[in-house]
PLY file of the C-alpha trace (Angstrom):
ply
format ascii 1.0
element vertex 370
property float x
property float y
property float z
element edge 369
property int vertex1
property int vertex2
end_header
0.00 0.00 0.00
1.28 3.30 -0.54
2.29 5.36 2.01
1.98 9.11 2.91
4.27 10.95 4.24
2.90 11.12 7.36
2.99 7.60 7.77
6.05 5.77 9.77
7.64 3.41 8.01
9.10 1.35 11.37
6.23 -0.43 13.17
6.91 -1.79 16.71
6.02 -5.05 17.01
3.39 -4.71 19.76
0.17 -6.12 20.25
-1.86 -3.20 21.14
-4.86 -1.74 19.05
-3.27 2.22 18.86
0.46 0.34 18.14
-1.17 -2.10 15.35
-3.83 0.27 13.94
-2.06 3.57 13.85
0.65 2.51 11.05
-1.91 1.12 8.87
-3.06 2.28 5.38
-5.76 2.21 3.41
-5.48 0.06 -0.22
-4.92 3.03 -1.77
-3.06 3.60 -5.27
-2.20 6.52 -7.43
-0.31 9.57 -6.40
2.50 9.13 -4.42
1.48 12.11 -2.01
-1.85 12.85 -0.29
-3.29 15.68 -3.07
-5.68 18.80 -2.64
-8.30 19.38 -5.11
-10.59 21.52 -3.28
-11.04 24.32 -6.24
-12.23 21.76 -8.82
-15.91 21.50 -7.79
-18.28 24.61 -7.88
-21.89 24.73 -6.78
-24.57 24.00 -9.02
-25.69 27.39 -10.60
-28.79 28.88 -8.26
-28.66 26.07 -6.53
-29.80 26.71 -2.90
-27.42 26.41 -0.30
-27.38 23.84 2.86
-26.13 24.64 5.82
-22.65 24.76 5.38
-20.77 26.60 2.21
-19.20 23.73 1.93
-18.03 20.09 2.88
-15.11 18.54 2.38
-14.19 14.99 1.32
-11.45 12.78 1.19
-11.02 9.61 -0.72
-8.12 7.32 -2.05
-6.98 7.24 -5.99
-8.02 3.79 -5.92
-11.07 1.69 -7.61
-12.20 0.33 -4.18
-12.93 4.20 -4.07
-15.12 3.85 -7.17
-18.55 5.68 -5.53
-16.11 8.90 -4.65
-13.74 8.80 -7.64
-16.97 8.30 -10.28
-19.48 10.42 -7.79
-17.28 13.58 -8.11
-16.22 12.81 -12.34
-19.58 12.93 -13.07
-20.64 15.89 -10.75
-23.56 13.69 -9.16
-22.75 14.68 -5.55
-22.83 17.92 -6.59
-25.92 17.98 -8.10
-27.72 17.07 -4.73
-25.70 19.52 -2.93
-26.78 22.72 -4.70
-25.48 25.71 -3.82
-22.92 24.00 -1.18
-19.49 23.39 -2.91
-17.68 19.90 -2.72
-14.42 20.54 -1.94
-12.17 17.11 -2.26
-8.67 16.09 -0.92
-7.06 12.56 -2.37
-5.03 10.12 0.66
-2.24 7.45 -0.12
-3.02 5.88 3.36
-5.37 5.73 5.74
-3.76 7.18 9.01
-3.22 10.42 7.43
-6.89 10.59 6.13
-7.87 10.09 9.59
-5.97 13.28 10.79
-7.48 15.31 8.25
-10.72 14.14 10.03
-9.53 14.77 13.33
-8.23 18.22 12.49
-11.46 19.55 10.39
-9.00 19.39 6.67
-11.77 17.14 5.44
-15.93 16.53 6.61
-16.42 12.77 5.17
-14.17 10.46 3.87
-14.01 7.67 1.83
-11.88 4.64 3.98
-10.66 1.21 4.68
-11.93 -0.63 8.24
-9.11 -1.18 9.67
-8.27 2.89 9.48
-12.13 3.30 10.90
-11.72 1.05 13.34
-8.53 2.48 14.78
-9.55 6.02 14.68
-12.87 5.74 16.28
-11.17 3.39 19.12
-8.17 5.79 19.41
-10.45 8.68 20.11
-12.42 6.75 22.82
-15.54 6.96 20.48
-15.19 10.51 19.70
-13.70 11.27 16.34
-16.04 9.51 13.52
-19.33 7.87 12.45
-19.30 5.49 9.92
-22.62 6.12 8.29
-22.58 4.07 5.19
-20.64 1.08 3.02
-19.49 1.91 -0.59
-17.82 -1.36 -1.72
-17.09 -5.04 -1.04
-14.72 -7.79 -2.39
-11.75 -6.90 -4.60
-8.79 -9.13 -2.63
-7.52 -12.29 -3.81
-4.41 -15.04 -2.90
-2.50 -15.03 -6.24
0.45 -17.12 -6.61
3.07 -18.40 -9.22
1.34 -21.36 -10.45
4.78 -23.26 -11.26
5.58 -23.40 -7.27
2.26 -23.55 -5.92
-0.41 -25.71 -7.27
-3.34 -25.98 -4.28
-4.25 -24.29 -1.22
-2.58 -27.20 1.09
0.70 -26.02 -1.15
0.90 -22.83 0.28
3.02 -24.40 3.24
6.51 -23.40 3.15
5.92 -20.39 0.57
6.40 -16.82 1.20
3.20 -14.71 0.71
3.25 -11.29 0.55
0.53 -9.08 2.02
0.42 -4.80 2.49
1.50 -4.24 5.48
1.75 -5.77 9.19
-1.89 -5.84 10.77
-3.08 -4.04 7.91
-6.82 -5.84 6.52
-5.24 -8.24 3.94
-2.58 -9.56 6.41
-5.02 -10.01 8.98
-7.60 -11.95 6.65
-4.68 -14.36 5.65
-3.16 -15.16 9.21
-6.68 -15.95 10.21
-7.13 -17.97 7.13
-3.74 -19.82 7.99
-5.00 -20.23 11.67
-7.95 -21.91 10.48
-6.10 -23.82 8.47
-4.36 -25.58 11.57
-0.85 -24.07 10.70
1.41 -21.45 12.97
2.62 -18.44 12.40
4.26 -15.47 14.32
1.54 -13.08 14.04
4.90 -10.07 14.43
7.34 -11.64 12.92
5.21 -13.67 9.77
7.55 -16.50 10.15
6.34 -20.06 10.39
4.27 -23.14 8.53
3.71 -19.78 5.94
6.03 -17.17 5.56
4.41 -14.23 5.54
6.42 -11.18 3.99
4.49 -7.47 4.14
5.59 -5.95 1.13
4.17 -2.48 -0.16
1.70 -3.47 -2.80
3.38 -0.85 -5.22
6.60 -3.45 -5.08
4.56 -6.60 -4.76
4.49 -7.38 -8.79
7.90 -6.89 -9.25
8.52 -9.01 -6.30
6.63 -11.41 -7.39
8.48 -11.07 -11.06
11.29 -11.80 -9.63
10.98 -14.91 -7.54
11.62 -13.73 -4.02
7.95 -14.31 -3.15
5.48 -17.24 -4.57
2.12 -15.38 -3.98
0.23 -12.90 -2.31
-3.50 -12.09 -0.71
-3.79 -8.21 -2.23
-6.79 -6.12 -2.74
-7.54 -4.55 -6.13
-5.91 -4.22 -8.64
-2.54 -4.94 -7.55
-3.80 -9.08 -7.78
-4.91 -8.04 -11.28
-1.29 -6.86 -11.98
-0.12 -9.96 -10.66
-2.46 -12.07 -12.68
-0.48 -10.08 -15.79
2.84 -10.77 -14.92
1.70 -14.91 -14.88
0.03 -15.47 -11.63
-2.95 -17.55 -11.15
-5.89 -16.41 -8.45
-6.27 -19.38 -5.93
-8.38 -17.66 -3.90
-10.85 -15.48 -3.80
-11.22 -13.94 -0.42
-15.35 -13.39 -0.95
-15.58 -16.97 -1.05
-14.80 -17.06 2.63
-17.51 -14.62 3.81
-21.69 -15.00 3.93
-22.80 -13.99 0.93
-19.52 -13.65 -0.31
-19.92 -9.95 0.83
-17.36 -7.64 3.37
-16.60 -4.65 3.59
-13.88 -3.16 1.71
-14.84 0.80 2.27
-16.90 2.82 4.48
-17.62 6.43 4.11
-17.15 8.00 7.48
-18.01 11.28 8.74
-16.55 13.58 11.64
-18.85 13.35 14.33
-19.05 17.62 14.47
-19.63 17.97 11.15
-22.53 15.10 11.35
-24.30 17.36 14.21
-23.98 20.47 12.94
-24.69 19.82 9.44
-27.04 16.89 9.24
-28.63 17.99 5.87
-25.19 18.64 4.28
-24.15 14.76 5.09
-27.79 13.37 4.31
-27.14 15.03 0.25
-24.09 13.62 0.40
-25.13 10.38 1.35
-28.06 10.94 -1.47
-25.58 11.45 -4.14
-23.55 8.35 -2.77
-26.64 5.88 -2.99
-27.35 7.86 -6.45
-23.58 6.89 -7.70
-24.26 3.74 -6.72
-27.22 2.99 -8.73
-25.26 4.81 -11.58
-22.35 2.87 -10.90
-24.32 -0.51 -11.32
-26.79 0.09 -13.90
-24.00 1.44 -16.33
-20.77 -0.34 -15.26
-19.13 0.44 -18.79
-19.49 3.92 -18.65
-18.73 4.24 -14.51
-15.45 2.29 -15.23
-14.70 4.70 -17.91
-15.35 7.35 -15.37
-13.32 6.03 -12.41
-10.20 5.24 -14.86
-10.66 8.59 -16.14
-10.58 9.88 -12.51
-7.41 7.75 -12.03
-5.49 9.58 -14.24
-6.34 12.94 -13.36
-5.24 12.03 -9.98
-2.01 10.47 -10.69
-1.04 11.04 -14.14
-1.75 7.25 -15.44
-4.83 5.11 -16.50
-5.18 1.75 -15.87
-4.80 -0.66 -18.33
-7.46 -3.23 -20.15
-6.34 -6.26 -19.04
-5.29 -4.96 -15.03
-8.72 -2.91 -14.87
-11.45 -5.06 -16.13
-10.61 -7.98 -13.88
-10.08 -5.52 -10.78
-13.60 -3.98 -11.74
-15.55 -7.25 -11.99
-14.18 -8.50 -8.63
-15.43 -5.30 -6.57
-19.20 -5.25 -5.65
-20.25 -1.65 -5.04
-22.87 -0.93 -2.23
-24.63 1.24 0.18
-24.99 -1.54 3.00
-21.35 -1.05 5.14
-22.03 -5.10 5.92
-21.77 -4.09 10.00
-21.07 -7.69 10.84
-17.91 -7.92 8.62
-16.25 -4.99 10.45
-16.95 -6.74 13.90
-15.76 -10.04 12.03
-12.58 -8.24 10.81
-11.36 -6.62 14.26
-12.17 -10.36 16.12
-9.92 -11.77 13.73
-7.45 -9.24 14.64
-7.57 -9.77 17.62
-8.06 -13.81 17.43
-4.39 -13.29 15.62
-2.91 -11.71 18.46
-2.34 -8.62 16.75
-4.29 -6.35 19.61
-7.06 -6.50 22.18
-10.55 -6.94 21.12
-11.59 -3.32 20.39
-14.83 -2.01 21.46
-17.17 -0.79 18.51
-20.06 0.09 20.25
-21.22 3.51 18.94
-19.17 3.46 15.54
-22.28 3.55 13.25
-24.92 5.63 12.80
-27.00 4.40 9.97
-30.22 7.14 10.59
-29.08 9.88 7.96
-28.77 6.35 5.22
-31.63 4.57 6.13
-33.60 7.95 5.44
-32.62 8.91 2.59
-33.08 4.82 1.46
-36.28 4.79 2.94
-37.00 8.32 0.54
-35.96 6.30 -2.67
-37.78 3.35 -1.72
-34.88 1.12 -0.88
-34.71 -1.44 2.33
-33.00 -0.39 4.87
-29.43 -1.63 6.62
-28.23 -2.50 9.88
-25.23 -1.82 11.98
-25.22 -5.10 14.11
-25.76 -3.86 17.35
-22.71 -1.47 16.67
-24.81 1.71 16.01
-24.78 4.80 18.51
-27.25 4.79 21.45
0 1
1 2
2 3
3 4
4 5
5 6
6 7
7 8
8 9
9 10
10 11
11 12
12 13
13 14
14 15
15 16
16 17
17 18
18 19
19 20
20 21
21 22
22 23
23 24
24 25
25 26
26 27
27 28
28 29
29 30
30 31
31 32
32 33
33 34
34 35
35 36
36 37
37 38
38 39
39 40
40 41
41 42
42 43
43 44
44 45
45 46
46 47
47 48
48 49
49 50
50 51
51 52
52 53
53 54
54 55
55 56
56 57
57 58
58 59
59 60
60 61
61 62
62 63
63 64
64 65
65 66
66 67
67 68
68 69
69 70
70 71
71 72
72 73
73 74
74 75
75 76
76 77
77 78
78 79
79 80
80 81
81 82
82 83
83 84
84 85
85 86
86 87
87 88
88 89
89 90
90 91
91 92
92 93
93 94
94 95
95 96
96 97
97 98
98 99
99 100
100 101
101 102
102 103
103 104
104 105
105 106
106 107
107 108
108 109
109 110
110 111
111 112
112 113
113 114
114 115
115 116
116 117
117 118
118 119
119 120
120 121
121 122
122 123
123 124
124 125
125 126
126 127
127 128
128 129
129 130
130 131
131 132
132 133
133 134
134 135
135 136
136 137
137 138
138 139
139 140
140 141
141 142
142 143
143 144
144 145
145 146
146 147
147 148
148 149
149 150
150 151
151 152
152 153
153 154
154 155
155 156
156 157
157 158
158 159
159 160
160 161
161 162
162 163
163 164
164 165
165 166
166 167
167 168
168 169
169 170
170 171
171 172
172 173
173 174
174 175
175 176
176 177
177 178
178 179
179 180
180 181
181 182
182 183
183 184
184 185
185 186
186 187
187 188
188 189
189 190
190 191
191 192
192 193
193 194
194 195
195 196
196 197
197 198
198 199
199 200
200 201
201 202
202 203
203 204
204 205
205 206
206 207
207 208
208 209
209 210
210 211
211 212
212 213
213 214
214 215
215 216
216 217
217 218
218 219
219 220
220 221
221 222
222 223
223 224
224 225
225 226
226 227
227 228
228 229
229 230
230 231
231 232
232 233
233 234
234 235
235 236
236 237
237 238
238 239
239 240
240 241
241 242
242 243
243 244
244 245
245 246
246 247
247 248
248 249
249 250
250 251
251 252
252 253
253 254
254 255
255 256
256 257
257 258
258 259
259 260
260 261
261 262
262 263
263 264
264 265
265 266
266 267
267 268
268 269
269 270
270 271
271 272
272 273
273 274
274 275
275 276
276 277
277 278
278 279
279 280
280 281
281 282
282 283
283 284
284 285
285 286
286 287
287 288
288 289
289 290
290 291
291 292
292 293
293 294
294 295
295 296
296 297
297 298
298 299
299 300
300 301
301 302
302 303
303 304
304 305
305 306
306 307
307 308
308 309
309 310
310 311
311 312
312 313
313 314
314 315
315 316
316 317
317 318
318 319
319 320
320 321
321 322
322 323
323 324
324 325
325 326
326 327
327 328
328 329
329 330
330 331
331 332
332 333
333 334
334 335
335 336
336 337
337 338
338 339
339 340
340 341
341 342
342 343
343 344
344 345
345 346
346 347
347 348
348 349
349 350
350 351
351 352
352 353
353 354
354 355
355 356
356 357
357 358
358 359
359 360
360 361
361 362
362 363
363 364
364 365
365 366
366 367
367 368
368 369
C-alpha cells in the first residue's frame, strides 16, 4: 500500500490496538502524495445552499474508491448539494486521512476498516461515524502457479501481504490459523512465511521470484495475474454472501451534528452513484479510470482494470457484521485487544434517505450509537 508521508515506516512489534492500527493504510493507489483538489468542484448554478458553504471529502486514488472517484467525475454529488461546494482532498493511506478528520482538513471520507476502526477506538468513540458502506470484495491469494499448485501447497511459501496488521494480512493469518498451521503473528515467520511488502513493489517481487504469492486487494492481484500469476483464492468466497466490507464512508462526528442535511445530500448522491455505478458499469469504469489519471497522471490498463472492476461489488450496506468479524480476527491473531465498537455507526441519515428512494434499509449489528 502506498504510504503518505505522514505515515512511519518502522512499526513496533506490539500487540496493542493504537500500536497495530495507527501505522496502517488504506489500499490506496495513485499519487504518491496525499493531493488537494478543493477548487475543482463549484456549486450547481442557483442552486440553494445547505447549511454549510461547503463540505469537504477525502477519498483514495483507488477503484475500491469507485462511488467517490466516479461520484465527483460525473458531478452527481454535486448535483444534490446545490449551492454548497464539494471541496475534495485525495489520501495514499489511511492514518493520514484520519488526521485530516480529526483536524477539520476534510468533513467525510471515503476509507478502509481497519483505518475506521482504529480512529474511532483511538479517540475513545469521539472522532467519527461510519454512516454508510461503498464497496465489497476486490482481494484475492495469487500465486506463481509453477511453485504452488493448491491451497494445502501454500506451506513453506512466502506470501506477501500490504502491510503488518493491515486488513489483507489479517484476513490471511486468520485464514492460515484456520487452516491448523502457525505463524508469528509479528514476525510472519512459520508453517507460511508471511512477507508485508508495499503493494506498489509486490508485482515486481513477485516477477522476480523472491515471493510465490500474495492475498492483495484490487488491482494490484490483477497486476499480478499479468505478470503470470494464477488467483487461488478469492477472499469473498470465505464470507456469507460472499460480501465484506472493503470501504466505508465516514463522517466527523461535528460535522454530522452540525450539518445533518449537508451529510444526508451527500449520502443521497452516494446511494445515487451507486445505482449509476451498477446500472452502467461500462461507462462508470470509464469514469473512475478517467478519474485515475487525473489524480495520478496514469490510467489503468485493459487487461489490469477489467478484472479488478468485476471482482469489486459496489454498495450502500457497510455489511456491520464484517467490520466486527474483521477486528475479532485481529484480535483472534494476536495482533491487539478486542476493540470495542459500540457507537461506531450511525446508519439514521442512510436509512432515510433509502427509505425516501424506496430502498430497504441496513443495519449496523448492534454497533450503532445509542
Amino acid at each position: 500500500m502506498p504510504a503518505s508521508s505522514t505515515v512511519r515506516r518502522s512499526l513496533i512489534a506490539a500487540a496493542t490496538l493504537p500500536l497495530l492500527f495507527g501505522a496502517l493504510a488504506a489500499c490506496g493507489y495513485g499519487s504518491s502524495s496525499d493531493k488537494s483538489d478543493a477548487d475543482k468542484a463549484a456549486p450547481a448554478a442557483n442552486g440553494k445552499k445547505l447549511s454549510a458553504d461547503s463540505v469537504k471529502i477525502g477519498y483514495f486514488p483507488n477503484l475500491t474508491h469507485a462511488t467517490a472517484l466516479v461520484g465527483v467525475q460525473e458531478g452527481l454529488f454535486q448535483k444534490e448539494l446545490g449551492g454548497t461546494a464539494v471541496k475534495t482532498a485525495t489520501f495514499n493511506a489511511g492514518p493520514s486521512e484520519i488526521e485530516a478528520l480529526n483536524a477539520g482538513s476534510i468533513d467525510i471520507g471515503w476509507i478502509g476498516p481497519s483505518p475506521a476502526i482504529n480512529g474511532y477506538t483511538k479517540s475513545k468513540g469521539q472522532s467519527l461515524r461510519i454512516i454508510g458502506g461503498s464497496a465489497s470484495g476486490g482481494v484475492k491469494l495469487v500465486v506463481n502457479p509453477s511453485k504452488v499448485t493448491s491451497l494445502d501447497g501454500l506451506k513453506g511459501k512466502k506470501i506477501a501481504t500490504p502491510q503488518l496488521g493491515n486488513t489483507q494480512d489479517v484476513a490471511f493469518l486468520n485464514w492460515i490459523a484456520d487452516k491448523g498451521w502457525k505463524v508469528d503473528a509479528q514476525s510472519g515467520k512459520g508453517d507460511v512465511d508471511v512477507v508485508r511488502t508495499d503493494n506498489k513493489i509486490t508485482p515486481d517481487a513477485f516477477k522476480s521470484g523472491s515471493i510465490d504469492g500474495a492475498w492483495v486487494p484490487e488491482p494490484t492481484a490483477s497486476k499480478l495475474v499479468a505478470e503470470g500469476g494464477k488467483v487461488l483464492l478469492d477472499e469473498s468466497d470465505l464470507w456469507p454472501d460472499k460480501q465484506f466490507v472493503i470501504t466505508n464512508i465516514i463522517v466527523s462526528q461535528k460535522f454530522l451534528k452540525e450539518h445533518p442535511d449537508v451529510v444526508e445530500a451527500v449520502l443521497r448522491g452516494s446511494v445515487k452513484t451507486n445505482e449509476w455505478i451498477v446500472t452502467h458499469p461500462d461507462q462508470a469504469k470509464a469514469s473512475a479510470n478517467a478519474a485515475l489519471k487525473n489524480l495520478s497522471g496514469k490510467a489503468l490498463p485493459a487487461d489490469i482494470l477489467d478484472p479488478a472492476w468485476k471482482s469489486i461489488k459496489i454498495l450502500d450496506d457497510p455489511l456491520a457484521a464484517s467490520l466486527q468479524a474483521q477486528a475479532d480476527h485481529a484480535a483472534k491473531s494476536g495482533l491487539l485487544k478486542k476493540p470495542d465498537l459500540a457507537g461506531i455507526y450511525d446508519l439514521d441519515p442512510l436509512n432515510k434517505v433509502l427509505k425516501s428512494l424506496g430502498r430497504p434499509q441496513v443495519g449496523d449489528a448492534g454497533l450503532g450509537v445509542k
